[in-house]
C-alpha positions in Angstrom: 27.9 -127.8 -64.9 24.5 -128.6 -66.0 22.7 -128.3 -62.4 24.8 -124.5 -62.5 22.0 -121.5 -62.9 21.6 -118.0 -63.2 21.3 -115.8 -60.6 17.2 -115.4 -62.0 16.6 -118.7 -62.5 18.1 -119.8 -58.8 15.9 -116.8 -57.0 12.8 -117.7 -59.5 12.6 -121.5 -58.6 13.2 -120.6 -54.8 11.2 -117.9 -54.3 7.5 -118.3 -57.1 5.0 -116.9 -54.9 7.2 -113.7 -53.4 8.0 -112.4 -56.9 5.6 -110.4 -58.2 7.4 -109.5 -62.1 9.9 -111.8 -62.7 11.2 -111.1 -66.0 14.5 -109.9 -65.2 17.1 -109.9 -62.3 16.0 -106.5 -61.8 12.6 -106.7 -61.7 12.8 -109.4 -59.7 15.0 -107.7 -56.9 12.7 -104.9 -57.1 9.4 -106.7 -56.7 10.5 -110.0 -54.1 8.2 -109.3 -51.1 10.9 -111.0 -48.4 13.4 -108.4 -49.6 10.8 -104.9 -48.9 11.4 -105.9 -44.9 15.2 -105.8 -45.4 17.0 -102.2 -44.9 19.1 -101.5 -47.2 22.9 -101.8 -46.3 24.5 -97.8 -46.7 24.5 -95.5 -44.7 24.4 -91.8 -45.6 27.4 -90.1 -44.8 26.5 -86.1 -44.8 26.2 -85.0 -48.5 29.1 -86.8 -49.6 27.7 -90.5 -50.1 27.2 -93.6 -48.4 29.3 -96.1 -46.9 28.7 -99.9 -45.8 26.9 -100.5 -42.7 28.8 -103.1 -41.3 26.4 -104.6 -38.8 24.1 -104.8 -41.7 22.9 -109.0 -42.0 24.7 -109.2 -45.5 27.8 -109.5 -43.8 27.2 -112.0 -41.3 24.4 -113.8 -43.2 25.0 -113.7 -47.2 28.6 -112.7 -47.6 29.5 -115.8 -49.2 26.7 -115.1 -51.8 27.3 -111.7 -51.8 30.6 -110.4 -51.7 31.0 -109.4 -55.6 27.4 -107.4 -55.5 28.9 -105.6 -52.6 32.2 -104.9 -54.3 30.2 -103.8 -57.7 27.9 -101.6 -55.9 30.8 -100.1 -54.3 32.2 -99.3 -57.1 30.0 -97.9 -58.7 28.9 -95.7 -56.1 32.5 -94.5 -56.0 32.8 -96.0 -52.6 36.3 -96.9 -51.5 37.7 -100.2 -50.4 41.0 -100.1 -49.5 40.7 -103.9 -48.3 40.1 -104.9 -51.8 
């Protein structure tokens, strides 16, 4: 379990140069230039909220990476998941 990282340090040894504050997980999602080019994954729905956009590249590219952000997100936006 030694070779086992945080989420930080994996995206702070892959990524140096495209991280301009890396001192937390949040700064560094903020502040990674390769993540400014990708839209973000709701859609508005009226004035109610958002929902997923399915055909968005997280769920036929990262899924297996990031499954459990989407599920937090959603719940914290109050989004419902009846599939989970």
């Amino acid at each position: 379990m030694s070779s086992v990282h945080s989420l930080l340090e994996e995206i702070r040894e892959a990524y140096t140069e495209q991280i301009i504050e890396n001192y937390t997980l949040l700064s560094v999602l903020r502040t990674h230039q390769a993540y400014r080019r990708i839209p973000l994954l709701l859609i508005p729905v009226d004035q109610k909220g958002y929902i997923f956009d399915k055909t968005h590249r997280t769920f036929h590219e990262d899924v297996n990476y990031n499954l459990s952000l989407l599920v937090a997100m959603a719940k914290r936006l109050n989004i419902d998941l009846p599939y989970i």
